[in-house]
Every structure is written in structure tokens, then in C-alpha cells.
N, C-alpha and C positions, 0 to 999 in steps of 0.2 A: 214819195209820200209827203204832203201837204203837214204841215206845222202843227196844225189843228187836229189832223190825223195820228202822227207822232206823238203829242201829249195825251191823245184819249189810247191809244195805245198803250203808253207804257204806263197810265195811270188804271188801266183795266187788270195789265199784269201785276202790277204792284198790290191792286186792291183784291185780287183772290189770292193772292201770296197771302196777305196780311189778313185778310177772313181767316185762312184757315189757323194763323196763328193766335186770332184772336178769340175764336172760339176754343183754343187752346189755355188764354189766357182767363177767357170766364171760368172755364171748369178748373184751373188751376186755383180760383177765389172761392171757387163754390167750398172745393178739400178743404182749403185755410178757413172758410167760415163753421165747417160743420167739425172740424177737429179744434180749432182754437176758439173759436167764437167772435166776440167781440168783448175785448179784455185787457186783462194786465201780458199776456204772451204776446196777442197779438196787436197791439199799441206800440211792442217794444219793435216789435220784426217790421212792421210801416215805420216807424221813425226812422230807426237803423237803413232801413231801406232807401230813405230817403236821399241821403247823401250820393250812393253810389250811381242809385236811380237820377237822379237830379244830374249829374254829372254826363251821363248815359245822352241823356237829350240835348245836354251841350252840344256834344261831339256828334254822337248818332245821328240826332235828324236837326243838331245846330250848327254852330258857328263852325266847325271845322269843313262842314262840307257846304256850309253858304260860300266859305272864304273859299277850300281848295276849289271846286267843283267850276266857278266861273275863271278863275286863273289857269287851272289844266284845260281845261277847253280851248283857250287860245292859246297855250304854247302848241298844242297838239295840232290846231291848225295852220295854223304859224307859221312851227319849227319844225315838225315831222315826227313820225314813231320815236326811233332814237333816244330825240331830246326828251321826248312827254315819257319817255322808259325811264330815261337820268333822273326826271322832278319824281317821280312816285321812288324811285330809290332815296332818295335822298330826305325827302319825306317821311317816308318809313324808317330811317337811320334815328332821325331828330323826336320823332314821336317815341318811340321803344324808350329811349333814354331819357327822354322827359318823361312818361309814362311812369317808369320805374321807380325814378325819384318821388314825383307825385303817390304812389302807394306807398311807398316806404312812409313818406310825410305822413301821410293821411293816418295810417295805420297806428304810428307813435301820436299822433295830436287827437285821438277821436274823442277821449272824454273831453277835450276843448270844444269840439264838432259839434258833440252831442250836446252838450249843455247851453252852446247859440242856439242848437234849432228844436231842442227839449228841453229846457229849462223847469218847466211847469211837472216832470215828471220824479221832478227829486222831495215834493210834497208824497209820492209812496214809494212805502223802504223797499228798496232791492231791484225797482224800476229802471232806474237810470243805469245802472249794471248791469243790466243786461242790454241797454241799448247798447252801453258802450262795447260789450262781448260782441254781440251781432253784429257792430259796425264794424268793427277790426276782423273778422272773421270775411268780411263778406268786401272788403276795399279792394282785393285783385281783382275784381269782378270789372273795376274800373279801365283796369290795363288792360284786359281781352278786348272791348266791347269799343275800346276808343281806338286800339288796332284797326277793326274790323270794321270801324265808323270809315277809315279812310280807305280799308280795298272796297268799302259800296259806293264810296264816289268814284273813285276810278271805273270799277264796273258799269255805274248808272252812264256814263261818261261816252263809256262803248254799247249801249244800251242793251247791256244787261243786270237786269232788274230784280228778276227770280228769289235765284240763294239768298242774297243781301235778305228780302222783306222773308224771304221760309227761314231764315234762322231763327227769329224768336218762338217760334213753335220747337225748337230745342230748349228751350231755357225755360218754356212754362213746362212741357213734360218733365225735363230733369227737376224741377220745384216739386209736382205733383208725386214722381216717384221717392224722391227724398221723402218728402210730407207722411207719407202712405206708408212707406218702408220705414221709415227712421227713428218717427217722434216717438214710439214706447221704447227705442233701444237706446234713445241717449239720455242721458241725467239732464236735461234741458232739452224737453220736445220741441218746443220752436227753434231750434239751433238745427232741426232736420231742414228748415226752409232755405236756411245761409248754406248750409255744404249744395241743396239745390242750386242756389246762384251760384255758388263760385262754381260745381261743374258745368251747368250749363254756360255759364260765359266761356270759359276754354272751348268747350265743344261746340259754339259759333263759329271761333274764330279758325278753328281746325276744318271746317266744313268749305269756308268760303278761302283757302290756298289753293286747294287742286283748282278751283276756275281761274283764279290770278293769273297759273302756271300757263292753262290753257288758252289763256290771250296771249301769251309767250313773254309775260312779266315776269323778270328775277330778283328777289326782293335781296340779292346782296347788298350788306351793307356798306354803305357810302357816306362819309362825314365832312362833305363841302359846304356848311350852312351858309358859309356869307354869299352863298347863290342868289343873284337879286331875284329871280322867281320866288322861292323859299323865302327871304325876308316879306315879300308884297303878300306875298299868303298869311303867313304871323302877324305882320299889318293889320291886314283886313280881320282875322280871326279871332284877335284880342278885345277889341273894342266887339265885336260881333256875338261874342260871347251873350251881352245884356240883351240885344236886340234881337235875336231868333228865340231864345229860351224865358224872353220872359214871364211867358206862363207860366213854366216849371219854379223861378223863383217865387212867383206866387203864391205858389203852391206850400213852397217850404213853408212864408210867412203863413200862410194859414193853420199849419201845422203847428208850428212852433205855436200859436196863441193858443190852439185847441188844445194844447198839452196843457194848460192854465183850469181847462173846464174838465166837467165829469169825466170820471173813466170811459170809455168807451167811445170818446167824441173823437179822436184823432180816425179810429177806425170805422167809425160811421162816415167821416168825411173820405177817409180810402174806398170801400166799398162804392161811397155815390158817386164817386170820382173816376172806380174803374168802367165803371159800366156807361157813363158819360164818359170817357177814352174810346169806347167801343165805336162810331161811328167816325171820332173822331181817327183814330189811327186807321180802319180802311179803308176812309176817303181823302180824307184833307191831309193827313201827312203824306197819302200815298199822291195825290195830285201835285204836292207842292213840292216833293223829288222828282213827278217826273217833268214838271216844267222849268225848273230851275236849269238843266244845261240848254233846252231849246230858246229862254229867253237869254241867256247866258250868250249862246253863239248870237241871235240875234243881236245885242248887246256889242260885243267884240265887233262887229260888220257894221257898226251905226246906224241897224235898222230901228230905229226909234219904233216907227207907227210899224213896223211887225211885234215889236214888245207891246205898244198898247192891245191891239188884236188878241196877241196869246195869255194879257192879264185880263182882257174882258170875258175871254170864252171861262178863264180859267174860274172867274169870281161869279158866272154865269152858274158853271156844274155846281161851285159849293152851298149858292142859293137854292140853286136843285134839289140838292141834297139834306145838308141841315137843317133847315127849318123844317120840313115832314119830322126828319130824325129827332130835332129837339121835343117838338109838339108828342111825337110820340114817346120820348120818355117822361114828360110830364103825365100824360096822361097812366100811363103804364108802370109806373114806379113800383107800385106797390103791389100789384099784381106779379110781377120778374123777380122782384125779389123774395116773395111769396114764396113761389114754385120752384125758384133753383137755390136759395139760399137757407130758408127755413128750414133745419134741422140739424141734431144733436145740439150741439151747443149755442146755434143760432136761433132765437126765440123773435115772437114774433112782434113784440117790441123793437125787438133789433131791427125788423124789417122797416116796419114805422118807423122809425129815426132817419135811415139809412135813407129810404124813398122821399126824407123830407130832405136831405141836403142833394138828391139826383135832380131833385126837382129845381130846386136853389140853383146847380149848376147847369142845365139843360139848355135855356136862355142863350146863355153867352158861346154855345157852339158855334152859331154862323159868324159872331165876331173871332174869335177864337178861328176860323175858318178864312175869314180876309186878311187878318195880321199872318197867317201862316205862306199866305199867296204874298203878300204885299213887298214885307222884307226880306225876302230874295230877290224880290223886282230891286230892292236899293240894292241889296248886293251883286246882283248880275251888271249893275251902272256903278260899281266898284265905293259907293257911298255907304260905311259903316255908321257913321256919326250921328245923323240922324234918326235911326231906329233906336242907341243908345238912348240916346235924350228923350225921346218918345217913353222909353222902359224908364228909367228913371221915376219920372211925373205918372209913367204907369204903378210902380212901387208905391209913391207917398197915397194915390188914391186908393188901393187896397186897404194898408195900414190905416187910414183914417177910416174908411167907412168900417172895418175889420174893428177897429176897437170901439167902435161906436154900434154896430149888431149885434157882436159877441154878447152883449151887457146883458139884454133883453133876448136876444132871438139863442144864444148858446152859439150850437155849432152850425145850427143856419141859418143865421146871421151870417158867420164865415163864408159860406159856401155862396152866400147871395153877392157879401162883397166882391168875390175875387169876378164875380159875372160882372158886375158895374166896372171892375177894374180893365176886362178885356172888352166892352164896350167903349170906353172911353182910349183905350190902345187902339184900337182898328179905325174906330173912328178919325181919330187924329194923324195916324199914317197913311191912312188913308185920303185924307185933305191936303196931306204935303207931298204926296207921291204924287195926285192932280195937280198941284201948283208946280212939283218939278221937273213936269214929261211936256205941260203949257197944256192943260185938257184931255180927258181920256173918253171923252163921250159916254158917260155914264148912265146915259137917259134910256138904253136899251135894259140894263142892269135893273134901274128902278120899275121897269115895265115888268118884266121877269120877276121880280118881287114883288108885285100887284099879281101875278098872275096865278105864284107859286102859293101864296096865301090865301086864296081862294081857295083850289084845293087842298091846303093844308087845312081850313076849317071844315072841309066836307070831311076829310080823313077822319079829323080828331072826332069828332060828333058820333059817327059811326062806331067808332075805336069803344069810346066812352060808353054806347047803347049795348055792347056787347060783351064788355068788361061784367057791365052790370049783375051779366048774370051767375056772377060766380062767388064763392064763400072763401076769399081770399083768409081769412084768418083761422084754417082750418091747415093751412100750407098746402103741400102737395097732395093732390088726389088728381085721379084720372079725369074727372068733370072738369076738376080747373085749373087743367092743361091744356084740355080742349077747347076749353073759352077764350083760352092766352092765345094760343096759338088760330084759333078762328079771327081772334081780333088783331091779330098781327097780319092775316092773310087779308082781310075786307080791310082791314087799313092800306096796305097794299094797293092793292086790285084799285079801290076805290081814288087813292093820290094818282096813280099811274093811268086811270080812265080820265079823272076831272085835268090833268095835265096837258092831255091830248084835246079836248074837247075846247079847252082856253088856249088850245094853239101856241103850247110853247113851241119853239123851232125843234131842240137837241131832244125833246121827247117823239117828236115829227120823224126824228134823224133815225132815232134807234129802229122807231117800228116801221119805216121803210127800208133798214138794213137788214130785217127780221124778212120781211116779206122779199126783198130780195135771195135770202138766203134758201125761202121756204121753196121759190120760186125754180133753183136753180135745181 
């Protein structure tokens, strides 16, 4: 199987793994909006969340598996089964016991935690106590989840893909049954969300050992750390840290300032955030795990121009992809959150707020989308430092345009900053990853973005003429369900005909794979 074959391969599998977790994960927001609202409970469970969460991305779809994932790949090829058995033993030894210490930490310092990244929440009494409950309740959630961040690179490794991305569909059902079953029976109803996280992170990690066992991995433990493999991993993984997740830091900073404005702002910026996640997690996280070991091994062999090849194809599908997906949550905003979100305690103000920061954040998905492709291409060339430095000057430009929005626009203002913030990230790594491959022939890419916006405007126009005809501020009714969903399908139908008709190639690809199949 062909390179090109392999990445759409296990980026197909990845991406209905992570569909079906992600519609797990909407209807998981939908329970939290119509039991908690948008509030002083639910303000406090996004903040507190925030840390563990944030951490989650480090590990899960960051630095631990930018650094392990292109190191285990060539000792594996290397050195043999054996040796690539020893590094994930010993791996696994040094993470458990860092792990540990790290929640122990965590757990005794969270009112310190809480008050860097909520500060603004100690203006109403009895707020910041309960983040800090929430946070301490919900910190071992850390040690499962950063376990299991290292048996999915192993597995991605041996190209299995599956469990790894189907686990988070344990972790929004466990939230949901918590949520459902919990909050009248405990004296702090949002504290039903935290006993959700902490079971569901165990019950990941418990799901994803029977397959370890069955690639014939024995996770005994093994405490050889001065292994130079294991040191060149921690290397790469520490500085790495800034540079794969610097979204998620931005995130916090956004947070943290919106805790300064109205109630309700921290969780309008969650809401528009998760649903701008939604494209984002079942294409672009799931593409940029599964190219990361194929550029990786190419990497390892000195195949230079096969890594440009699998970064073109790869920054080709996310053009594909996000801009239709962004455009359509612009247009769509407030009609989605209309129909799934509007009700009991979610009013349709909430929706309005909410729709206006999805909007604010929709924009910066196909950048948000090349930084996600790019810096793995530096870590698969074993270069952490420069994605560093990139995050860094990506940080001070949030912060500034962030308190410069905030003033005037609220919390979207926020929501608009951190989009300029990952515009000018992608952008810029994206000009140093050209300057240090000596040219990546990007002129097919810019074609493909002339061509994708084209039908991106036919999409949205139609989307918009269809929308039209519904009484969004009426919330859910059977009429404007069927408007959403008719305008979801002609948005559809209509991107996926003008695609074809402008001659993109990988749209060419799919429907002569279709017609082969239909044929056979």
C-alpha cells in the first residue's frame, strides 16, 4: 500500500472512531446545557475542567506522542520487536511514576491552579470553591488518560487506530450518565460531571490493555531510565510540550480573562469552542495521528521529498475539509444551537452569545488545521525548538489582541483573538517548515484553495437561502429541525457537486473509488 494510501486509510479509521465519539461528545454538552445552563455551576465545571483537560492534549494528541511516536518507530525498525518491547516498558515504568507524583502535586496546589487560570472568579462568593472542589476531585483523570496517551502511540505505531480514538465515547457517556443519574442526589449537582470524568478516564484506560496484550506487549515494570532512547524522548517531549498544544494554552488564556467579564462568558466561550472542536477532532486531529508515524518512518530513511509529498497531500484534505466546515458554522451558528441546545435552563440568549463566539472561532479552523499537520512534520525531523519559539510569539499575540477585544467586543472579542492568534501560528510555521525542507511546492495547495472556495461560496449561499426559512428563536420544533437538517444536506450535496465540477483531484479519487466499488 502506497504512503498516500496508508494516511487516508488510517485517517478514515480514526475519523469514524472519532465521529462516533463526538457525537457522543455533543449530546454529552447538550445534558450539561439543559441541566446546568450557562452559570455560576457551570462556569465552575469548564474552569476546573480546564486544567485536566488542557493537560489531556498535551499528552493525548501532544508532545508525548509527537516526541514517543517518531523515536519508537525507528528503534522498531532498527532494533527489532524485542528492543521496541524494552522502550514501551520502560516508558511505561517512568510515566506511572511521574504521573503519580504530578496528581498528588496537582491535587494539593489546585487553589494556586485555580486562581492563575480563574482569578476573575473570586469577584462571586463561593465560585472559586468550588472550582477548586471540582479541580481536585477531577486531577486523577490526568494519570489515566496520559497512561493511555502512550499505549495509542504505540498502537498508532502498529497501525492500530480503532480503541485509541473509540475511547472517548466512554468518557462522554460516563459524564452523561453521571450528569442524568447524579446531580439531584448529591449536595453539589455539578460535582455529578467530576465523578463522570474521573470514571470515565479509568475506563479508557482499562479498555485499551486487552489490545496492548494482544500485540504481545507486557507492560512489567522496568526502571532503566538513563536508557538513551528514553532520555532522547524526554528531550524531544519537554520543549514539545509549547509547540503541539499551543492552542490548548490559548485556550486557557482565554479563559482565564473571560473569568474577569459577565457570568456566563467563560461558558459561552466553552459551548462555541465545543462545537468548533467538532470538525476539528474528526478530521484534523484524526489526520495529523495518522500521518505522523508515515512521515516519521519517512523521516528516519532520509526520505526528504516523500515527507514533502505526504505534508502536501496531507495540508491538501484539511483545505478540503475546513473551510466548507468553517463557513458552515458561521453560517449555522445559531440555528445548532437553537435546536440542540435550547432548553430548560439554556434560554435563547444563551444561544445568541454562544453562536456569536462559534462564529468568532470558526475562521481560524483551517489554520488551527495546518499548525496541527506542520509540527509533527518538525517533530518527525526530530526539531522541537522551533515550534517552541513559534508558540511562544503565538502566546504574546492572543494576550494582546485578547485585552485589547475583551474591552469592547466581551467574550467575542476573546473568541476572535485566539482566531488571529492561530492564523499568525500556522502562518509562520508554516514559512519556516518551507525555508527548512529548501521548498515544498505549495502552488498546487494554493490552487486547491482557489478551487475549494469557490464551492465553499456556492455551499454557504444555499445553506443561508434555507436556513432562511425557519423561526430559530422558537428553539426546537419539528419545522426547524427540518430546515437544519435540509440545510445541512444541500450544503452537502451542493460543496461535494461544485468540488467535482472544479476538478479537484482527491474529490475525482473518492468518486471513482465509489464507482469502482459500485461496479464490482
Amino acid at each position: 500500500m502506497s504512503d498516500r494510501k496508508k494516511i487516508t486509510a488510517a485517517a478514515a479509521v480514526l475519523s469514524s472512531a472519532t465521529l462516533m465519539s463526538r457525537f457522543a461528545g455533543l449530546a454529552r454538552d447538550i445534558v450539561i446545557a439543559s441541566i446546568f445552563g450557562a452559570g455560576f455551576g457551570s462556569d465552575a465545571f469548564f474552569m476546573a475542567f480546564t486544567i485536566p483537560n488542557l493537560l489531556r492534549r498535551f499528552f493525548a494528541e501532544g508532545s508525548l506522542t509527537a516526541a514517543f511516536v517518531p523515536t519508537f518507530t525507528q528503534v522498531r525498525a532498527q532494533n527489532g520487536e524485542i528492543e521496541a518491547q524494552r522502550i514501551v516498558r520502560i516508558c511505561w515504568s517512568l510515566l506511572l511514576v511521574v504521573m503519580i507524583a504530578v496528581t498528588v502535586c496537582g491535587m494539593f496546589a489546585s487553589p494556586w491552579l485555580v486562581k492563575m487560570i480563574g482569578g476573575g472568579f473570586s469577584s462571586v462568593p463561593g465560585k472559586i470553591e468550588l472550582t477548586i472542589h471540582l479541580t481536585r476531585l477531577m486531577f486523577p483523570y490526568i494519570f489515566f488518560v496520559s497512561l493511555l496517551s502512550l499505549l495509542t502511540g504505540v498502537l498508532n505505531v502498529y497501525g492500530h487506530y480503532f480503541i485509541p480514538a473509540f475511547s472517548p465515547l466512554v468518557l462522554n457517556l460516563s459524564m452523561i450518565i453521571g450528569a442524568v443519574v447524579l446531580h439531584q442526589q448529591l449536595a453539589i449537582p455539578v460535582e455529578s460531571l467530576a465523578w463522570g470524568v474521573l470514571i470515565g478516564g479509568f475506563l479508557q484506560l482499562m479498555m485499551t490493555l486487552p489490545v496492548m496484550h494482544r500485540y504481545g506487549f507486557n507492560l512489567k515494570l522496568c526502571f532503566k531510565w538513563r536508557d538513551a532512547v528514553v532520555q532522547r524522548i524526554a528531550r524531544l517531549m519537554i520543549p514539545g510540550i509549547f509547540g503541539v498544544a499551543i492552542y490548548q494554552i490559548n485556550v486557557v488564556v482565554t479563559r482565564l480573562l473571560s473569568s474577569f467579564l459577565e457570568q456566563g462568558s467563560v461558558s459561552y466561550l466553552y459551548y462555541g469552542q465545543r462545537l468548533f472542536e467538532f470538525p476539528q477532532g474528526i478530521f484534523v486531529v484524526s489526520l495529523a495521528q495518522a500521518v505522523l508515524p508515515t512521515m516519521s518512518r519517512q523521516a528516519a530513511q532520509g526520505q526528504i521529498d516523500e515527507v514533502k509529498k505526504s505534508l502536501r497531500y496531507a495540508l491538501s484534505l484539511i483545505v478540503l475539509i475546513t473551510v466548507p466546515a468553517a463557513a458552515g458554522l458561521v453560517v449555522c451558528a445559531s440555528p445548532i444551537y437553537s435546536q440542540l441546545f435550547m432548553s430548560g435552563a439554556f434560554s435563547f440568549t444563551d444561544v445568541s452569545q454562544t453562536a456569536l463566539a462559534l462564529a468568532a472561532y470558526a475562521p481560524g479552523l483551517l489554520f488551527v488545521g495546518i499548525s496541527r499537520i506542520v509540527v509533527p512534520t518538525f517533530y518527525a525531523m526530530n526539531d522541537t525548538k522551533t515550534p517552541v519559539w513559534v508558540s511562544f510569539w503565538t502566546l504574546i499575540v492572543n494576550v494582546v489582541f485578547g485585552l485589547i477585544l475583551m474591552e469592547h467586543y466581551q467574550h467575542l472579542g476573546l473568541a476572535f483573538a485566539l482566531t488571529l492568534s492561530s492564523i499568525f501560528n500556522a502562518i509562520v510555521l508554516l514559512f519556516l517548515l518551507q525555508r527548512r525542507l529548501g521548498g515544498m511546492a505549495l502552488a498546487s495547495i494554493a490552487v486547491i484553495c482557489a478551487k475549494v472556495l469557490v464551492a465553499t461560496a456556492v455551499m454557504a449561499s444555499i445553506v443561508h437561502y434555507v436556513l432562511a426559512w425557519g423561526h430559530w428563536q422558537l428553539g426546537l420544533t419539528a419545522a426547524n429541525f427540518c430546515v437544519l437538517i435540509g440545510a445541512i444536506f444541500c450544503g452537502l450535496i451542493s460543496y461535494t457537486i461544485c468540488c467535482y465540477l472544479v476538478k479537484i483531484k482527491e474529490v475525482h479519487d473518492v468518486f471513482a473509488l465509489v464507482k469502482k466499488r459500485l461496479n464490482r
